[in-house]
N, C-alpha and C positions, 0 to 999 in steps of 0.2 A: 504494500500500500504506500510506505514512506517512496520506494525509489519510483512507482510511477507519478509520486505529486512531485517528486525531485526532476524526475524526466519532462512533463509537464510545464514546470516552469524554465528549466531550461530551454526548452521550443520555446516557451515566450519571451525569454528574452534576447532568444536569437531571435524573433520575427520582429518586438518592438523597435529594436530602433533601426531597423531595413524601413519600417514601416513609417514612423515617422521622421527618418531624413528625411522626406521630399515637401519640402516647404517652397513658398510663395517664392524667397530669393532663385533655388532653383529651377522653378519654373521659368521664371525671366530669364532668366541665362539660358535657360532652351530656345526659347523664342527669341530671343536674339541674336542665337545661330544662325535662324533661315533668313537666310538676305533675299525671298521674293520667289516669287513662282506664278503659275495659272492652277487656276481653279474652275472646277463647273459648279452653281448652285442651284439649288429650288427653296423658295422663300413662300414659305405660308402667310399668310396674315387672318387675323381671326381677328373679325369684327364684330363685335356686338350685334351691330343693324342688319347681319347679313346670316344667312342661313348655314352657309359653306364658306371655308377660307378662300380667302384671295388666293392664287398661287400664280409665280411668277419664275422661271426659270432663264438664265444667262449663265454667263463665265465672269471671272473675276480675274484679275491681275494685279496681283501687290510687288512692289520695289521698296525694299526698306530703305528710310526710315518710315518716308512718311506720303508714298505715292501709294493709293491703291484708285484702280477704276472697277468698276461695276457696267456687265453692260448685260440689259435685260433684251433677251430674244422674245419672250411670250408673256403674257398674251399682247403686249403692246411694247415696239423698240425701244427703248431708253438707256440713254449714257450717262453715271455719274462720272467724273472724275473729280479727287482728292489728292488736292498734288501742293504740300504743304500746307498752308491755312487756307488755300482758294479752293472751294467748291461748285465747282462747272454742272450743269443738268442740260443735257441736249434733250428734247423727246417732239415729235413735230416738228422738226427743221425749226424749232425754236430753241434758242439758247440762253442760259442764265447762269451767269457768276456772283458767287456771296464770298464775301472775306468774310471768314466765319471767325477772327478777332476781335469783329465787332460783335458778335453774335455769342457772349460766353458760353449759355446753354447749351445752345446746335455744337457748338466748340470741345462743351465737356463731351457732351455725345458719341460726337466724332474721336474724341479721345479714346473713349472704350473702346473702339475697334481700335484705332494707329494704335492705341499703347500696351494695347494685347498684342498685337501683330511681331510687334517692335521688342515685346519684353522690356517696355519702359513702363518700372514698378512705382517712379516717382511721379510720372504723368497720371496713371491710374489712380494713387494717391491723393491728389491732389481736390479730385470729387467723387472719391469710393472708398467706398470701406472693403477691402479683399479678404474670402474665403475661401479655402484651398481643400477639397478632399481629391479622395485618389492616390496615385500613383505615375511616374512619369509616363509608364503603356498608356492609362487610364484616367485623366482627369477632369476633377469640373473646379471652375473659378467663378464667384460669385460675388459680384459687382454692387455692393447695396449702397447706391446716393448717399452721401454726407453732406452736402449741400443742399440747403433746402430750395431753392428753387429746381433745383434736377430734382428731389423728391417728390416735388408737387406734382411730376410729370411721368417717373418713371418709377416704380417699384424698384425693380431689381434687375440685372443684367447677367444670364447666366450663359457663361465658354467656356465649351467641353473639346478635349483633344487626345493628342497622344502621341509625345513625344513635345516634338518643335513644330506640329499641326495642330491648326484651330479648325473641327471639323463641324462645330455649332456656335449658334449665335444665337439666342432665345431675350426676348426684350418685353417685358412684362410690364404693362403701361398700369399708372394707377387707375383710370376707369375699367380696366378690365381686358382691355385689347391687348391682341399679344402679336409679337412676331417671330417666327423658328424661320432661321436660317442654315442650309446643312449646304454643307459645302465637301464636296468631292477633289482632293487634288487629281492634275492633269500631268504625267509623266512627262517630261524635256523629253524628244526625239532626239 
C-alpha cells in the first residue's frame, strides 16, 4: 500500500512540473518564432437577429510584426489589410483607410490578433488580462478586457493553437454575439 502511494506521487511529481512549465512567457516566445505565413479561414458569426450564423470563408496572410491581410472569397469579396496602424477595407470597388491611432478601441482590438500573432505579451497586456491552459501541442489563451471601454464591448477573446499556430479566434461580444474564426495553415510550395 505504502510503495504504491510512494509510486503515485512520484508520477506526480514527475508530471507537475512538465505540466506547469508552459506558461504565458512561453507561449510568446513560440509565437514569435513564426515570422508569417498563408492561411485559409471560415468565420462564423452568430447573430442574435439571425436564425443561422453568418459564414464567410477566404485566406489570410500574416508578415510579422505587424502586416496581416484578410481577404474574404464568400459569400461577398472583401479585403482587409492591417499593415501597421492603417487599416485598409476594399469591398465594392470601394475603399477605406482608418489610422486606427486615432481609434484606441478598434486599436486594442486589433491588438488581440497583431499581439497574439507576434507573441507580443506586452501589447496584449496593455488591454487584457491573459489566461493560459494547455500545453504547447494544445493551447487556449484567454483575453478578458481590462479596460473598461473594451469591456463594454467585448466579453472575452479566446486563441486556441499549437505550437507557434493560432488555429482559432473566438470573440464573445457583451450583447451576446459571437464570432469563431478557424483558420487552416497553407503549406509554402
Amino acid at each position: 500500500m505504502i510503495k504504491r502511494l510512494l509510486g503515485t506521487l512520484l508520477l506526480l511529481a514527475i508530471a507537475l512540473p512538465a505540466s506547469a512549465a508552459f506558461d504565458v512567457g512561453q507561449l510568446m516566445q513560440a509565437l514569435a518564432s513564426h515570422k508569417g505565413g498563408k492561411a485559409r479561414f471560415v468565420e462564423k458569426k452568430f447573430i442574435s437577429l439571425l436564425d443561422k450564423p453568418v459564414v464567410a470563408t477566404g485566406e489570410m496572410t500574416y508578415t510579422a510584426p505587424d502586416r496581416l491581410e484578410k481577404r474574404t472569397l464568400t459569400p461577398k469579396v472583401e479585403t482587409l489589410l492591417l499593415d501597421k496602424d492603417i487599416l485598409s477595407i476594399e469591398r465594392d470597388k470601394q475603399k477605406l483607410s482608418i489610422n486606427l491611432a486615432n481609434q484606441p478601441e478598434a486599436l486594442a482590438f486589433v491588438d488581440s490578433i497583431r499581439g497574439t500573432l507576434s507573441g507580443n505579451r506586452t501589447a496584449l497586456e496593455k488591454n487584457y488580462a491573459l489566461h493560459l491552459s494547455g500545453n504547447l501541442d494544445k493551447w487556449v489563451l484567454t483575453l478578458l478586457p481590462s479596460d473598461q471601454k473594451i469591456a463594454s464591448l467585448v466579453l472575452r477573446i479566446t486563441v486556441s493553437g499549437s505550437r507557434n499556430q493560432v488555429r482559432s479566434i473566438e470573440y464573445l461580444q457583451t450583447d451576446g454575439d459571437r464570432s469563431l474564426l478557424s483558420i487552416e495553415p497553407v503549406e509554402a510550395k
